[in-house]
Steps between C-alpha positions, in 0.01 A plus 500: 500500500687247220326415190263287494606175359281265314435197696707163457220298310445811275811483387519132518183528213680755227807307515367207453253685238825639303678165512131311354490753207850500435523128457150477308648750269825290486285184421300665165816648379623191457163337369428748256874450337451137473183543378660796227804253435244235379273743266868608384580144375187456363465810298883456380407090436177645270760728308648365177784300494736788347424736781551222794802347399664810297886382518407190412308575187800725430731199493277298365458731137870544512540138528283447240651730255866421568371111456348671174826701397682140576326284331480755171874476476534126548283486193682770313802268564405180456366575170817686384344812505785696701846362536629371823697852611152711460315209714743496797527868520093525519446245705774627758350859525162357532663289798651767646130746481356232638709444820493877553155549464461155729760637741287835517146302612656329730690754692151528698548864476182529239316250713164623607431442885112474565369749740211577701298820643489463875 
């Protein structure tokens, strides 16, 4: 005598079971990451500025320095302090730190990409 085999609506039922739970799992995956993406923004948005937008505070200070260092030795030279020679040597190799340090943050290779926990 062959197996028994389950009847058609039987089967019918725990396929149609599997294919429910499947797609009800499917459905709060996907709501609980959009719900953990927003509580991710908001808990980064409540964090100081510094720790948000880290490469740009970076470039910020060292724009503010170099702007510093620059203005310093346009001072130093327009009140005679150091000869012309001394002022276009400092003022070149602060040019030249500054595009390399400028070059570096924007090579997006220190950029942080937000993530989340699925």
């Amino acid at each position: 005598m062959p197996p028994h085999k389950k009847s058609f609506i039987k089967r019918f039922f725990i396929k149609t079971g599997e294919l429910i739970k499947k797609t009800t799992q499917k459905i709060s995956r996907r709501i609980k990451r959009i719900f953990s993406k927003r509580k991710a923004k908001k808990e980064r948005m409540k964090s100081p500025f510094r720790k948000r937008h880290r490469n740009l505070f970076n470039i910020l200070m060292f724009l503010s320095v170099f702007g510093l260092l620059t203005g310093l030795l346009l001072f130093l030279y327009l009140s005679e302090t150091i000869s012309s020679a001394v002022f276009t040597v400092l003022m070149i190799v602060a040019g030249i730190t500054a595009i390399v340090i400028a070059l570096i943050y924007f090579s997006k290779r220190y950029i942080l990409k937000p993530h989340y926990k699925s």
